[in-house]
C-alpha positions, -999 to +999 in steps of 0.1 A: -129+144-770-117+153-803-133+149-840-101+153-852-090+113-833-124+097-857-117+084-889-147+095-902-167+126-887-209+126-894-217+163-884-256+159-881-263+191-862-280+204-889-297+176-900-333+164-895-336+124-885-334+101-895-305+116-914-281+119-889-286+081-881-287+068-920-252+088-923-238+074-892-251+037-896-234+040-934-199+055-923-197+026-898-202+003-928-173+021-942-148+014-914-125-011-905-121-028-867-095-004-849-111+028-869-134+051-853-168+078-865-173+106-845-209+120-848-218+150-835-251+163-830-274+191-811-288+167-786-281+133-775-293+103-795-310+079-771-325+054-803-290+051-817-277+037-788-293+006-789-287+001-828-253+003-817-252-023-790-273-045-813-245-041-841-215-047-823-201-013-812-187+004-784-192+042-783-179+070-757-207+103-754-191+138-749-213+166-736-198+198-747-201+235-726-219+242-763-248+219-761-237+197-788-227+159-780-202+140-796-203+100-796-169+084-809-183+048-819-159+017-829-159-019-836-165-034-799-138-059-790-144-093-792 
């Protein structure tokens, strides 16, 4: 997977929570149906995963040969 396919990218590697979510949560406020946010963080985020299904949206994880994980989240169909 690529962060250069996301509309929007939320690097929250460096981040401490709940930063990481509060950016993530806002940039999908930002998109459109059809338009995608990569995050990508150090581990993978287990909480956000149901705030996702509870909000509509479909997400693919990526775990990298570098440790990090990337999760490309969109509108879910309907």
């Amino acid at each position: 997977m690529s962060a250069a396919k996301a509309d929007r990218i939320v690097d929250g590697r460096d981040l401490e929570p709940p930063e990481p979510f509060i950016l993530t949560m806002e940039a999908l406020d930002a998109i459109s149906p059809g338009q995608t946010v990569m995050l990508v963080l150090g581990r993978e985020p287990f909480p956000l995963y149901r705030a996702l299904q509870l909000n509509g949206y479909a997400w693919e994880t990526t775990h990298n040969d570098d440790g990090t994980v990337e999760i490309l989240i969109r509108h879910r169909p309907e």
